[in-house]
N, C-alpha and C positions, 0 to 999 in steps of 0.2 A: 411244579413248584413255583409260587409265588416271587418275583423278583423283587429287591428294594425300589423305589426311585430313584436314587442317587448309589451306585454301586461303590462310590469311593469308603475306605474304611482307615480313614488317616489314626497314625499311632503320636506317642508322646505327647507333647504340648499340645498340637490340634485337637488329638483326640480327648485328652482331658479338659481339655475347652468345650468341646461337643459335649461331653458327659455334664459339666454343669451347666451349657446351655439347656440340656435333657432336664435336668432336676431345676433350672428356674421357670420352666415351662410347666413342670407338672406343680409347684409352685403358685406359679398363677390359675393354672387349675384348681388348686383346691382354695384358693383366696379371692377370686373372681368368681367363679362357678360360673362358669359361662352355659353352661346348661339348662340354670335355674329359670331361666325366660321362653324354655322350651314347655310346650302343650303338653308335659306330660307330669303324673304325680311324685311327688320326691321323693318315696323310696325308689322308684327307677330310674331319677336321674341322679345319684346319691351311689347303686351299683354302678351305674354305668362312668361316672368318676372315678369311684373307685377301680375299675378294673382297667381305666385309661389309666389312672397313677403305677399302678403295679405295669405293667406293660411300657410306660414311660420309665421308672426306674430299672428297669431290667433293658432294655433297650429293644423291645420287641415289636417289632412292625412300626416304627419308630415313624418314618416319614408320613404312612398313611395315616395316625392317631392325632400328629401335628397338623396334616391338614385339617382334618374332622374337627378337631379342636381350634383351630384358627376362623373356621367357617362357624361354629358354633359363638363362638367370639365376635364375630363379624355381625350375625344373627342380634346377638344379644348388645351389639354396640348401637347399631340402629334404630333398635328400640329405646334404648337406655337416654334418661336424660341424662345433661350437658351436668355432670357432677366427678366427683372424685371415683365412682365405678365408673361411671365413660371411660375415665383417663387409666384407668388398670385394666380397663380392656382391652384399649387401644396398644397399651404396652405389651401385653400378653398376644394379643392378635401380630404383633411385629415380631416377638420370640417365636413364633408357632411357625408362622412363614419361614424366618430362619432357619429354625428345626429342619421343617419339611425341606427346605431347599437343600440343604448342608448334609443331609442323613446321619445318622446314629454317631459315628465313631470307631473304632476298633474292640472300644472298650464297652460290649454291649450284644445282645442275645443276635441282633440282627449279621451283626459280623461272624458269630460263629455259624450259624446257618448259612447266609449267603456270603460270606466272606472270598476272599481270594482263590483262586483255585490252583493248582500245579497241573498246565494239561503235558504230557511229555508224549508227543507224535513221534512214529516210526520203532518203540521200540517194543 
């Protein structure tokens, strides 16, 4: 079984912070498309958004879609000229990082799969 990056799975306040850090991330995803400066034709980066958004609101494999998406953003900052998408990239590339560092939340598919465990030894 796959692990998260970040095992922690904070509840209340943090985790509802995590959850709309998760949704202003997928956010910039779909207002930036950082993908759009990728060598490939737009209906496939168009799914491949799409199934990062859904995955992002559900909170599923949360850390690794933040990175891929921050690296994508990065990708697409470098190229981009010095205008008002630079600067929502650059925004978006700095959520993404936090995303990925921060993991999911409590409130989110990644917690119920790899969430906490009860180990009870010896009995």
């Amino acid at each position: 079984m796959m692990q998260p990056l970040m095992p922690l799975f904070p509840r209340g306040l943090p985790g509802g912070g995590l959850m709309a850090l998760r949704l202003g991330v997928l956010a910039g995803m779909l207002v930036c498309n950082p993908l759009a400066d990728l060598p490939l034709p737009p209906p496939v980066t168009g799914f491949l958004t799409g199934i990062a958004a859904l995955a992002l609101v559900f909170g599923l494999f949360t850390s690794w879609i933040a990175w891929l998406g921050g690296a994508c953003a990065l990708v697409s900052l470098v190229q981009a000229t010095p205008d008002a998408r630079a600067l929502a990239l650059a925004a978006h590339l700095l959520s993404a990082v936090a995303l990925a560092l921060l993991g999911p939340g409590a409130y989110s598919m990644d917690a119920i799969l790899f969430g906490r465990r009860i180990v009870r030894i010896g009995e």
